[in-house]
matplotlib code that plots the C-alpha trace (Angstrom):
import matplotlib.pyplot as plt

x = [-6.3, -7.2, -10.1, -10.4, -10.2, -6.8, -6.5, -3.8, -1.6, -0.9, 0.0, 2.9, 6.5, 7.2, 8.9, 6.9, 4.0, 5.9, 6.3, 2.8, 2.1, 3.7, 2.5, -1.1, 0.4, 1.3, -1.4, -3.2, -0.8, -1.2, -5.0, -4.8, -2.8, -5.4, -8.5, -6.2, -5.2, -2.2, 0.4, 2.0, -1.3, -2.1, 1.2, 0.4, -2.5, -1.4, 1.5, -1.4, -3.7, -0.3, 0.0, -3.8, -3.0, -0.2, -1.7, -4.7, -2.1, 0.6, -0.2, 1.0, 4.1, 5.2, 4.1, 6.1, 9.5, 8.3, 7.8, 11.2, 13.1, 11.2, 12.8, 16.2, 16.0, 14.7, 17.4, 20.1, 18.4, 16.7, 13.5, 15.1, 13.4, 17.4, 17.9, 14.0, 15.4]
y = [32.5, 29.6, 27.2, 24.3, 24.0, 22.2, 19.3, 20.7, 17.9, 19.0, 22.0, 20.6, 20.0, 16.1, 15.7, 17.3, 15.3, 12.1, 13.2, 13.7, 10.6, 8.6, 10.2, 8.9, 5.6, 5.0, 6.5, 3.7, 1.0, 2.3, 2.3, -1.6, -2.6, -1.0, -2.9, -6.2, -6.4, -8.2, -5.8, -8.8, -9.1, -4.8, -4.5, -7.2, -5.3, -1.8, -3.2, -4.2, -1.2, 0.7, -1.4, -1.3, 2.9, 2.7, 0.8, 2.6, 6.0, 4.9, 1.5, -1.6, -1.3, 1.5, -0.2, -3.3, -0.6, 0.3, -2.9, -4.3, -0.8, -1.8, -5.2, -4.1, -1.5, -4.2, -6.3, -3.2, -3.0, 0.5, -0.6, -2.1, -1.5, -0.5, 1.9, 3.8, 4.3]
z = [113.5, 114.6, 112.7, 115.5, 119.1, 119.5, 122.1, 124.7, 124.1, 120.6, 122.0, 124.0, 122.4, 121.8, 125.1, 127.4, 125.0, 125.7, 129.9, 130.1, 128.4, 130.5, 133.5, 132.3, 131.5, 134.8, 136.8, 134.5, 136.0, 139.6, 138.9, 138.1, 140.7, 143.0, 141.5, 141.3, 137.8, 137.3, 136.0, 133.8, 132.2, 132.2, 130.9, 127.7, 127.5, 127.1, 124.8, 122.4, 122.9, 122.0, 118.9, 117.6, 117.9, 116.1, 113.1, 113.2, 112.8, 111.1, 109.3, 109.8, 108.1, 110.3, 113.4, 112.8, 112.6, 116.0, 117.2, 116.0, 117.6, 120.6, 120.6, 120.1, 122.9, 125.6, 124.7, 125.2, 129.0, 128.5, 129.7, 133.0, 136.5, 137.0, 134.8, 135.8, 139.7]

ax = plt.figure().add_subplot(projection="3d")
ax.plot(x, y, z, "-o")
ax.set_aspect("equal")
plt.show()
């Protein structure tokens, strides 16, 4: 029996979670480049928003792990406009 109204993205498994995540993310993008925003700059921003959530969920120590994973896959080209098409 249920005691709380769950948000529906808790419902969802961690990948379809992650898909719909970063369906908002880049409906965010495509919302940016509409009004203007620079994506370089949207895209520094978002990388810090990301990083403010993580600390505020998983401390700072945790978030730094992330940050340094993160760092190691750019270099290894995963995040390459290539590799997305």
């Amino acid at each position: 029996m249920p005691t709380a109204m769950q948000n529906p993205a808790e419902e969802l498994r961690d990948a379809d979670a992650r898909d719909a995540a970063l369906t908002y993310v880049s409906e965010a993008f495509a919302l940016a480049a509409l009004d203007g925003i620079r994506i370089d700059a949207f895209a520094e921003a978002a990388l810090c928003m990301a990083m403010c959530e993580l600390v505020a969920v998983h401390g700072e120590d945790n978030a730094a792990q992330v940050a340094a994973r993160l760092a190691d896959r750019v270099a290894a080209g995963e995040f390459s406009a290539s590799r997305r098409q």
